[in-house]
C-alpha positions as CSV (number, residue, x, y, z in Angstrom):
1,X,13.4,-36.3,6.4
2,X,15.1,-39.2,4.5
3,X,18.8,-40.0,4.8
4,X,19.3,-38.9,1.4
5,X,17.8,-35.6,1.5
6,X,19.4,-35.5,4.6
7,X,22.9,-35.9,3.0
8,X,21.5,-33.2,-0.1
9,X,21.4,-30.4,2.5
10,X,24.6,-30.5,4.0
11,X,27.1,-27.3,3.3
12,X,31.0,-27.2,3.7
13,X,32.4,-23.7,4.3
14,X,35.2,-23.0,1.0
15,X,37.8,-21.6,3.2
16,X,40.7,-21.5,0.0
17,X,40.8,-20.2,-3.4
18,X,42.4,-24.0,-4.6
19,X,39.5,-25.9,-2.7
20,X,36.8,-23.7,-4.5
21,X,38.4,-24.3,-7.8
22,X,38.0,-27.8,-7.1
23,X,35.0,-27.8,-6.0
24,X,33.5,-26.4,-9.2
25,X,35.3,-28.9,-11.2
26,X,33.7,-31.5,-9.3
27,X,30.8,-29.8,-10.0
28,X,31.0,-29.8,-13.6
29,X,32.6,-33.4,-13.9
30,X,30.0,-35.3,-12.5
31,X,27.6,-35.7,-14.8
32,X,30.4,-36.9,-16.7
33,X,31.7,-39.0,-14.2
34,X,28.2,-40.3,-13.9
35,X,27.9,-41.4,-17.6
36,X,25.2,-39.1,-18.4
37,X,27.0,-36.9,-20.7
38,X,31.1,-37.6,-21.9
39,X,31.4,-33.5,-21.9
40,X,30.6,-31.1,-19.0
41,X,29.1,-28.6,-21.8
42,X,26.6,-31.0,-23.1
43,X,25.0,-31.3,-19.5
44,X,21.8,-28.9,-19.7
45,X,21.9,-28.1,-15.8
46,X,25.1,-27.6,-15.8
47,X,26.6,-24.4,-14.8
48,X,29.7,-25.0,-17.2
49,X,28.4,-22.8,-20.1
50,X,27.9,-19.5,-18.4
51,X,31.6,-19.4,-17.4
52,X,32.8,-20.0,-21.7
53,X,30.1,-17.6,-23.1
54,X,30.2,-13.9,-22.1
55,X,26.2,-13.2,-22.7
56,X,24.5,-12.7,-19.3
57,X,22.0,-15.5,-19.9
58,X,23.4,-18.0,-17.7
59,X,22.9,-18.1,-14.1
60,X,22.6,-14.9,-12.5
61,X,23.5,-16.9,-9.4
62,X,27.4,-17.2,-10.7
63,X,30.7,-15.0,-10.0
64,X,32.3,-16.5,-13.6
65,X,34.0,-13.1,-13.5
66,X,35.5,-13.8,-10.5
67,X,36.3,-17.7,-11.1
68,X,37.7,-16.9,-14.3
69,X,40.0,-14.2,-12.6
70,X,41.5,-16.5,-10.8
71,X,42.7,-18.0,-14.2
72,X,44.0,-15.0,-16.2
73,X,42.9,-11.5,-16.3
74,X,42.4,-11.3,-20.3
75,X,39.3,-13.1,-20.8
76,X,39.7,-15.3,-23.6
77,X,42.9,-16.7,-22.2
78,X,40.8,-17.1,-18.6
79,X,38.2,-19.5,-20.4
80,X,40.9,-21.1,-22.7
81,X,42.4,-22.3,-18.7
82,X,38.9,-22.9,-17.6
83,X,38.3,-25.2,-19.7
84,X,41.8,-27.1,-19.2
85,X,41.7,-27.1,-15.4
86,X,38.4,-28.9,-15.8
87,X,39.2,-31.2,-18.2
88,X,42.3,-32.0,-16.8
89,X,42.8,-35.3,-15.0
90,X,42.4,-34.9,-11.2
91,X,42.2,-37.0,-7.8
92,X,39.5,-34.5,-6.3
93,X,37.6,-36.6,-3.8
94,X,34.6,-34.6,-2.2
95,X,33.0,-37.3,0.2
96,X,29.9,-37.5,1.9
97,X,30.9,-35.9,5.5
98,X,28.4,-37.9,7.1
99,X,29.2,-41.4,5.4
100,X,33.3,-40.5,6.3
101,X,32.5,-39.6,9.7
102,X,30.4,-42.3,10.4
103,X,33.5,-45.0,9.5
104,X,35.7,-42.7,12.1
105,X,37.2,-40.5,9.8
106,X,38.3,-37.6,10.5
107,X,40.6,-35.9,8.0
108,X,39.2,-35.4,4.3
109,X,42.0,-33.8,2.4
110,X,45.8,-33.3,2.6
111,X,46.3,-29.8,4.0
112,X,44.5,-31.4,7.1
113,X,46.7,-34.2,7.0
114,X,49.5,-32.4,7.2
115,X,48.6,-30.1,10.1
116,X,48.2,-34.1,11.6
117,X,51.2,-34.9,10.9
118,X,52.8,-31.8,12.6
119,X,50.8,-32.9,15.9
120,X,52.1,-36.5,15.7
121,X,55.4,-35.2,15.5
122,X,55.2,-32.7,18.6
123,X,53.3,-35.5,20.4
124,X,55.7,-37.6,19.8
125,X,58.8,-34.8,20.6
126,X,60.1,-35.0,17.0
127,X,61.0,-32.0,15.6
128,X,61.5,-33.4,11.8
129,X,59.7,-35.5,9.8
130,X,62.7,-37.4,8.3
131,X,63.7,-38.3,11.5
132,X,60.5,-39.8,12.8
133,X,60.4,-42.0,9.1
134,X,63.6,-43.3,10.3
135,X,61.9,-44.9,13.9
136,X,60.1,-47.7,12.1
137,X,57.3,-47.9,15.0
138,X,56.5,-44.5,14.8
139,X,56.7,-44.5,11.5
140,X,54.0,-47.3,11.2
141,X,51.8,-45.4,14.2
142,X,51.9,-42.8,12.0
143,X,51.0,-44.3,8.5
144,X,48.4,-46.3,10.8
145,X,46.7,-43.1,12.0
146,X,46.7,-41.5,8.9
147,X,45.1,-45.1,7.5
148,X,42.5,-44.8,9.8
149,X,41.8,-41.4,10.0
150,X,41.8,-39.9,7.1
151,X,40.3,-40.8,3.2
152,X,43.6,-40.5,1.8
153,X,45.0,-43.1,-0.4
154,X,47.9,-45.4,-0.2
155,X,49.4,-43.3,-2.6
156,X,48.4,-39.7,-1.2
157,X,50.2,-41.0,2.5
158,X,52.9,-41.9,0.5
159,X,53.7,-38.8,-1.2
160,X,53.0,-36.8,2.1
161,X,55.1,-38.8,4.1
162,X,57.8,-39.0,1.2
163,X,58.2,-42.7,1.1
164,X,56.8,-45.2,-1.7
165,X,53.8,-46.6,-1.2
166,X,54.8,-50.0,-0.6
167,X,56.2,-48.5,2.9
168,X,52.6,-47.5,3.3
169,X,51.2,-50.9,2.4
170,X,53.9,-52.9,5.0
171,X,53.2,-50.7,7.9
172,X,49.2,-51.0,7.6
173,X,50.0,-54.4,7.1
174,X,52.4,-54.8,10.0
175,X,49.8,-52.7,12.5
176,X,47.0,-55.0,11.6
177,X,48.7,-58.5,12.5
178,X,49.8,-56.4,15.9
């Protein structure tokens, strides 16, 4: 089989309410987000509709009940909030597995990165994050790490790790020369 129909096959388990939400909006936005269509509604294939109208034409396939539970229990006000979360502007990044893995990563989203970040510290016998910021090698092992292990951004290390990014930047910077 081809890479790419390789890649087309894969499945990810949703294990969290806030990851499948995501997902769907990643879903929906990427027609947009490939310039096909500037709206998620005016993509044919799309999925989108069936959760805004209530006829049962759309895709059997779909718990829009269920998704649009999650938003409000009165209906209208659940598609009203449907159709904000999606159109809202997000960070969601849903890589290819295989491509991040490949590059050595390890770590594809934050709540993973934290659970890191509690093993760095125990590792390194630290019981509090502030505290290990403050050791400026560890700190930079640790921004380092997350650098190469993860497909976080500058930014997303930053705000984890409570410093501004330019902390982020230095360190990588500092590791590399080393």
């Amino acid at each position: 089989m081809p890479r790419q129909m390789r890649k087309l096959s894969k499945s990810e388990v949703i294990e969290s309410d806030d990851y499948l939400l995501a997902a769907i909006r990643y879903v929906h936005n990427n027609p947009v987000k490939a310039k096909i269509v500037t709206d998620p509604s005016a993509y044919k294939w799309s999925s989108y509709n069936d959760y805004l109208n209530r006829d049962d034409l759309g895709n059997e396939g779909i718990e829009k009940e269920m998704i649009l539970g999650m938003f409000s229990a009165d209906r209208a006000k659940a598609v009203e909030l449907f159709i904000d979360y999606t159109n809202r502007s997000n960070e969601d990044v849903f890589i290819d597995h295989e491509d991040a893995s490949e590059k050595g990563k390890t770590i594809f989203d934050e709540k993973s990165a934290r659970v890191f970040i509690e093993n760095f510290l125990k590792r390194n016998r630290e019981v509090d994050l502030t505290i290990l910021l403050k050791n400026k090698s560890l700190r930079d092992e640790l921004i380092s790490e997350l650098r190469c292990k993860t497909s976080l951004s500058v930014r997303q290390i930053a705000d984890l790790l409570g410093v501004n990014r330019g902390v982020v930047q230095r360190a990588q910077g500092r590791m590399t020369k080393e």
